[in-house]
C-alpha positions in Angstrom: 17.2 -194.0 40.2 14.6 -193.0 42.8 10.9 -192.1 42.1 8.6 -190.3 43.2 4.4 -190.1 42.9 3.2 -186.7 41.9 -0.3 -186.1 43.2 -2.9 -182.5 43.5 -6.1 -182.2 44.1 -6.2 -179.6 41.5 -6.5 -182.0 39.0 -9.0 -185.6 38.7 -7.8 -188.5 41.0 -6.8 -191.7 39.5 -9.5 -193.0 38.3 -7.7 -196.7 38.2 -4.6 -198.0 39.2 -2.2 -195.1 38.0 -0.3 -192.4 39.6 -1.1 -188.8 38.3 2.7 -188.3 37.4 5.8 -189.8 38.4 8.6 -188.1 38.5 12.1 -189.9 37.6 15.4 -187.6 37.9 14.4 -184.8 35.8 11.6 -186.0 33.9 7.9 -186.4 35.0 5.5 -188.6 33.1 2.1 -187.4 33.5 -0.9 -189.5 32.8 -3.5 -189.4 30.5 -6.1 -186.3 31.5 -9.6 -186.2 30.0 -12.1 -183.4 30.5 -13.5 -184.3 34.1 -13.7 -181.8 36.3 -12.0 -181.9 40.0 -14.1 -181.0 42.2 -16.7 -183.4 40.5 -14.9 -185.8 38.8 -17.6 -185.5 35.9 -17.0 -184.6 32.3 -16.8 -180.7 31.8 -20.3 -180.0 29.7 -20.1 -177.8 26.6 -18.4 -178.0 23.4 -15.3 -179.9 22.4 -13.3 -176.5 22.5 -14.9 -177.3 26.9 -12.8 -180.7 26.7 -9.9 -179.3 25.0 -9.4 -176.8 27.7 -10.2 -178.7 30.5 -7.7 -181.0 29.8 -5.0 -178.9 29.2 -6.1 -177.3 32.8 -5.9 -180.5 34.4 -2.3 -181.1 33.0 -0.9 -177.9 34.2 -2.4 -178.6 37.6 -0.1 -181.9 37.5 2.9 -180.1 35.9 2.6 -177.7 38.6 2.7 -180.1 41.8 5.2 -181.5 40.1 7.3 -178.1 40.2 6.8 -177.5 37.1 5.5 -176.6 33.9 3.7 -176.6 30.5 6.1 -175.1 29.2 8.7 -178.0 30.7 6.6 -180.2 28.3 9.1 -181.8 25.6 6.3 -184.1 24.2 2.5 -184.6 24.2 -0.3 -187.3 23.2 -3.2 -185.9 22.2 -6.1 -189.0 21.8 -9.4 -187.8 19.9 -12.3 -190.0 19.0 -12.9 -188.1 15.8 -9.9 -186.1 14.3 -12.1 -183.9 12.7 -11.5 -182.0 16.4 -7.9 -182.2 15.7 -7.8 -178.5 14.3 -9.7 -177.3 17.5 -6.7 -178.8 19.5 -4.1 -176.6 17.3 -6.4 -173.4 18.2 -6.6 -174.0 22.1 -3.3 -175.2 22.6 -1.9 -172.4 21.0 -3.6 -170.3 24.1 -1.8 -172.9 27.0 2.2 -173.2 24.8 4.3 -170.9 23.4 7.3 -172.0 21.2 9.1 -173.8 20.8 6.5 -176.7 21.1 7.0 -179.7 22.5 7.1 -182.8 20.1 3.4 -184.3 19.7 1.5 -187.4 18.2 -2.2 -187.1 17.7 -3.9 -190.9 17.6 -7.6 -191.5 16.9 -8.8 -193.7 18.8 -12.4 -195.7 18.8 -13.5 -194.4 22.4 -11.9 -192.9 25.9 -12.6 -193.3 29.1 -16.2 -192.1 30.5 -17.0 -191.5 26.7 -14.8 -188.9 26.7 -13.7 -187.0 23.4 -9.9 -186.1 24.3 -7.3 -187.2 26.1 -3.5 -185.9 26.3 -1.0 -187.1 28.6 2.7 -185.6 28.7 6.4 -185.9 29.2 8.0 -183.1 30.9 11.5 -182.3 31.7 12.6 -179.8 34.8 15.8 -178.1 34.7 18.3 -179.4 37.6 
């Protein structure tokens, strides 16, 4: 089955050797997205609810190129460095989904790229 690379300026280039999204039939895999911020690529400033939402921005500027979605998401990853935060996630994504929610998995992990606090990346699914 064909592929194809999604890619927006609306959201942070690849920072490595990594495609935004890619998009397979009807599902797009989009990569991990921490807080940085496009036009800069530097870390949004301010608290983690900051990060939280940045990150959630940067994914619906993917889902979007890709002709899509948030709410096309059917699963998330949601990496913190201290899962204390993990409630904080709960409250913003709760302004950026509406349910049904996609499946999820939050991880805690020792440390993300550019020392940032979160990182999500998604599985979405379009209809045909």
């Amino acid at each position: 089955m064909p592929k194809s690379i999604i890619k927006t300026d609306q959201a942070p280039k690849a920072i490595g050797t990594y495609s935004q999204a890619v998009r397979v039939g009807n599902t797009v895999y989009l990569s991990g997205q921490i807080p940085l911020v496009p036009e800069t690529m530097e870390l949004v400033s301010g608290d983690i609810e900051a990060e939280i939402r940045r990150v959630f921005d940067n994914l619906r500027a993917v889902a979007h190129a890709a002709n899509g979605s948030l709410a096309d998401v059917v699963k998330l990853n949601v990496f913190l460095t201290d899962l204390a935060h993990f409630p904080s996630v709960n409250q913003v994504m709760a302004d950026y989904f509406e349910e049904p929610y996609p499946a999820r998995a939050a991880i805690g992990v020792a440390a993300l790229p550019k020392g940032a606090r979160v990182e999500m990346d998604a599985i979405m699914v379009l209809a045909d």
